[in-house]
N, C-alpha and C positions, 0 to 999 in steps of 0.2 A: 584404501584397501587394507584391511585386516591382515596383518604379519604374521605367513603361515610356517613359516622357517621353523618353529621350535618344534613342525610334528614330525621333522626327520629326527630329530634327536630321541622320539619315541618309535621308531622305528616304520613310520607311515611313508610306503615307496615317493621319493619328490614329484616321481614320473605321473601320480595317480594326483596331485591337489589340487582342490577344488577351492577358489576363493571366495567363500563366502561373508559378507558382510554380518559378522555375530560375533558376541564376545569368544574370549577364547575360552573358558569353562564349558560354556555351554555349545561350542563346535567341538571341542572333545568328549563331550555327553553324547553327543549324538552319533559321534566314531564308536563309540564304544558301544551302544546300544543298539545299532542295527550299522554297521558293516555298510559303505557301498561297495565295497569292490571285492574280490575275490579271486586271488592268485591263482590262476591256474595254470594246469600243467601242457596246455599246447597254446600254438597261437591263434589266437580268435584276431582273423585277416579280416571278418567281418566287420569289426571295431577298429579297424587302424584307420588314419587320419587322410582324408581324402586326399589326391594326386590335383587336387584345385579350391582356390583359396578365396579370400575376397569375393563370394559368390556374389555378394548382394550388390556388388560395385559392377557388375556385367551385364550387357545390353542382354536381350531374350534371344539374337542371334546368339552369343557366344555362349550363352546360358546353353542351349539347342546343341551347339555345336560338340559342347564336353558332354553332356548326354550322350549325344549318337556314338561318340568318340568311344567312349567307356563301355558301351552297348553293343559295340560291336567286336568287344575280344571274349564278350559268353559264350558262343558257337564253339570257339576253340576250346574252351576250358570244359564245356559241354563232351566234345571232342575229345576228350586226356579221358574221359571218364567212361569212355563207352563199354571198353571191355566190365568194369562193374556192372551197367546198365541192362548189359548182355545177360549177366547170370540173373539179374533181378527181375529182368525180362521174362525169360526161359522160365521161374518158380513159377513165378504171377499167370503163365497160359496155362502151365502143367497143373497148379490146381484149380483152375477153371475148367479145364475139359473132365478134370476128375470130379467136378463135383460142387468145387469149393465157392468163397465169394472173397475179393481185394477188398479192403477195408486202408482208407486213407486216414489221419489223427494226426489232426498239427494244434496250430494256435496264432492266434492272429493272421498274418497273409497268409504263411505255409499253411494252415487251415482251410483258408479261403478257395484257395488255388489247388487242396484236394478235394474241396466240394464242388469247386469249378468241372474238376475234370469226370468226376462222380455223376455230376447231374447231366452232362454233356453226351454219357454213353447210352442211356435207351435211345433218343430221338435219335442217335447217328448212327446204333448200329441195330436197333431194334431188341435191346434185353431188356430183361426185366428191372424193374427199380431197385430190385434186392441184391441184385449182381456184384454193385461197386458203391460203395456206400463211404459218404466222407463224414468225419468227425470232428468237431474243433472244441475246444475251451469254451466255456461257456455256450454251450449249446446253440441252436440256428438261431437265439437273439444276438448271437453275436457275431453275426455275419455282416450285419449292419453299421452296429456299435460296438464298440470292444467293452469287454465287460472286465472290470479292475482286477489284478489278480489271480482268475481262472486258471491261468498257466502254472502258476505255481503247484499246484497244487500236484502231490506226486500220486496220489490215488487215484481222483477223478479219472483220469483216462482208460483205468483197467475197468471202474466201474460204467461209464461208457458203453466199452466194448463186451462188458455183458450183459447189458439191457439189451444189447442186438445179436444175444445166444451167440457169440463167437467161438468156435473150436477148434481142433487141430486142422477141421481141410480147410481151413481160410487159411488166407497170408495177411498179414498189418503191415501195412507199409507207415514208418511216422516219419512227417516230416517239421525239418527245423533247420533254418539256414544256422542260428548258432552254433546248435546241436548239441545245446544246455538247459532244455527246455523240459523242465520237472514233468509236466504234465506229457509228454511224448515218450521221456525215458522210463517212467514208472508205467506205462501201461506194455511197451514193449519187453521190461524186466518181466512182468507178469506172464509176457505174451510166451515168453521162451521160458520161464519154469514150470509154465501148462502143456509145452507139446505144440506152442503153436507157430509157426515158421513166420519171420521177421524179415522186413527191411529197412532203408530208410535213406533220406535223401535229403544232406548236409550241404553247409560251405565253409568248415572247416575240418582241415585232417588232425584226427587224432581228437576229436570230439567225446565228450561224452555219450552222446548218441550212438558217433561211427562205430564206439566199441562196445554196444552194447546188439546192436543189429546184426542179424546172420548177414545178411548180405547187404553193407551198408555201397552207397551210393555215393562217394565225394567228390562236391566239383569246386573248386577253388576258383572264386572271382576276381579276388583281395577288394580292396578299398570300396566303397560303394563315391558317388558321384556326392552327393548329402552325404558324409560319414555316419555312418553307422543307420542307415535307411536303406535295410534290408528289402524293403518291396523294391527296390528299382534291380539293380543286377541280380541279388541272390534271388529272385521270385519270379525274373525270366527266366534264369535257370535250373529252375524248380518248375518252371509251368514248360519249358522245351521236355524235360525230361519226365513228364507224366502225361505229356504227349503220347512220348515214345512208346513206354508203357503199355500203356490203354491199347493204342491203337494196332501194336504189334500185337498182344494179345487177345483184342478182335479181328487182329487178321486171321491168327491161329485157331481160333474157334472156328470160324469161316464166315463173317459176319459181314466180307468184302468178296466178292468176284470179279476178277478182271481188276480193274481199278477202284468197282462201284460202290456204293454205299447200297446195296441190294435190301436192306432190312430193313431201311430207315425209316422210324413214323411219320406220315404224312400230314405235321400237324400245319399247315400252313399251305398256301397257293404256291410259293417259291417252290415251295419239295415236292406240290404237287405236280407241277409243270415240268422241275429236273427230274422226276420221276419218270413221266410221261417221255422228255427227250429218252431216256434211257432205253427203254421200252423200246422206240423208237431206230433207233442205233443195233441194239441187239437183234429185233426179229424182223429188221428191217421191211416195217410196215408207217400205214397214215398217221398223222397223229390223233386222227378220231379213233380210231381203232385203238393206240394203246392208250389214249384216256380211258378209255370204254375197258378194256384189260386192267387197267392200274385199278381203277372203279368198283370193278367188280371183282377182282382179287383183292385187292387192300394193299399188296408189297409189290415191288418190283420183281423179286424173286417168286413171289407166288404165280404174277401174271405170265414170265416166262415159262413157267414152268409147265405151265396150264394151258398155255398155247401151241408147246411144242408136242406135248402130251397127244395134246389131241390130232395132230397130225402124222403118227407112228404107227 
């Protein structure tokens, strides 16, 4: 193993070495010409060094078992963050009913997992496609495949969000469990020196992100179970908390009655059927009859609406 001892004497943290098998001119060439690390000023909990060790020496029980283990103190950390979640809530309905459209921009999972939640709200609550719109690095190819780079990039993301005419009544929510993500921060720097109201939803405090967002979102994981594989903890807690989101602010449009999902497009037999029960429940009638209602209204809400109508 190549003796890394002399890069402390030039001033390379011991904490940060990497042993690589290369002469030593040429592993100080490549310190010096591109940098891997980067001091920064708060702690990135997302890079510390997992709470379990020896993974590869564990049966797929104990494997399972520090999973679930670790998987289940998100809720609470979810939990520490509500009151933020609250106000970012509260922006996200008030410019929907005014007018506007949420706009989600991350990169790799935090990407994935705002186009998750994006594509997920016509069929359940019956809007339009244009309402909630997700963004990522490297555009919808790389939803599949990650495309090298994209992220970096501190432009692209403002460019992006003006190929989909964004203005002041939107809100950008970006999301980035680091919350050092060039691509996220550069479009939301844009987003607030145009007028345009900002969030964003981190897992680290004191981020570059948190302090760049009007109303940032922090939910502290620490450690991930795989060190430093942010899809497992930080992108449950990132997909609980645009849950919330969404959904609170398709409640507040009114996009729910009662409990129900009253809007939702009927694109399958399943929603036609829980449709049909609904129907059913509400105007407490056959179920031929609100097949026949659902059918010929198209929504749950319209068939209600149209059968009480006519009985007044």
């Amino acid at each position: 193993m190549e003796d890394v001892g002399w890069l402390a004497k030039i001033g390379f943290p011991s904490t940060r070495l990497i042993f690589i098998k290369l002469p030593k001119y040429r592993l100080l060439s490549l310190l010096l010409k591109e940098p891997k690390f980067t001091t920064l000023s708060f702690s990135k909990t997302t890079e510390e060094s997992s709470n379990y060790d020896d993974l590869e020496r564990m049966s797929v029980r104990e494997l399972l078992l520090g999973i679930n283990s670790e998987d289940k103190t998100v809720p609470k950390s979810v939990e520490r963050a509500l009151p933020q979640i609250e106000a970012l809530a509260t922006l996200v309905s008030e410019k929907l009913k005014n007018g506007g459209r949420l706009f989600y921009i991350g990169a790799g999972t935090s990407g994935r997992l705002g186009i998750v939640d994006a594509s997920e709200c016509p069929p359940t609550f019956g809007v339009d496609h244009g309402l909630v719109i997700g963004l990522m690095a490297g555009g919808d190819k790389a939803i599949r495949k990650a495309v090298e780079f994209a992220e970096d990039s501190k432009e692209q993301g403002w460019l992006d969000l003006q190929a989909v005419n964004v203005t002041n009544k939107d809100v950008v929510i970006g999301i980035a469990a680091s919350g050092t993500t060039p691509y996220v921060i550069g479009a939301l720097e844009q987003c607030n020196a145009n007028g345009i109201s900002t969030g964003c939803i981190t897992c680290n405090e004191g981020s570059p992100l948190a302090k760049t967002a009007q109303y940032p979102v922090v939910v502290v994981v620490g450690p991930e179970f795989v060190t430093g594989s942010t899809r497992m903890k930080a992108g449950t807690a990132q997909k609980l908390i645009l849950n919330m989101i969404s959904t609170t602010a398709m409640i507040q449009l009114g996009r729910v009655e009662g409990n129900k999902m009253v809007d939702m497009q009927l694109s399958n037999n399943k929603l036609v059927d829980r449709g049909t029960r609904m129907i059913m429940e509400e105007l407490d009638v056959m179920e031929d009859e609100a097949a026949y209602l659902l059918e010929k209204h198209g929504s749950v809400r319209k068939a209600v609406k149209a059968y009480r109508d006519e009985r007044t």
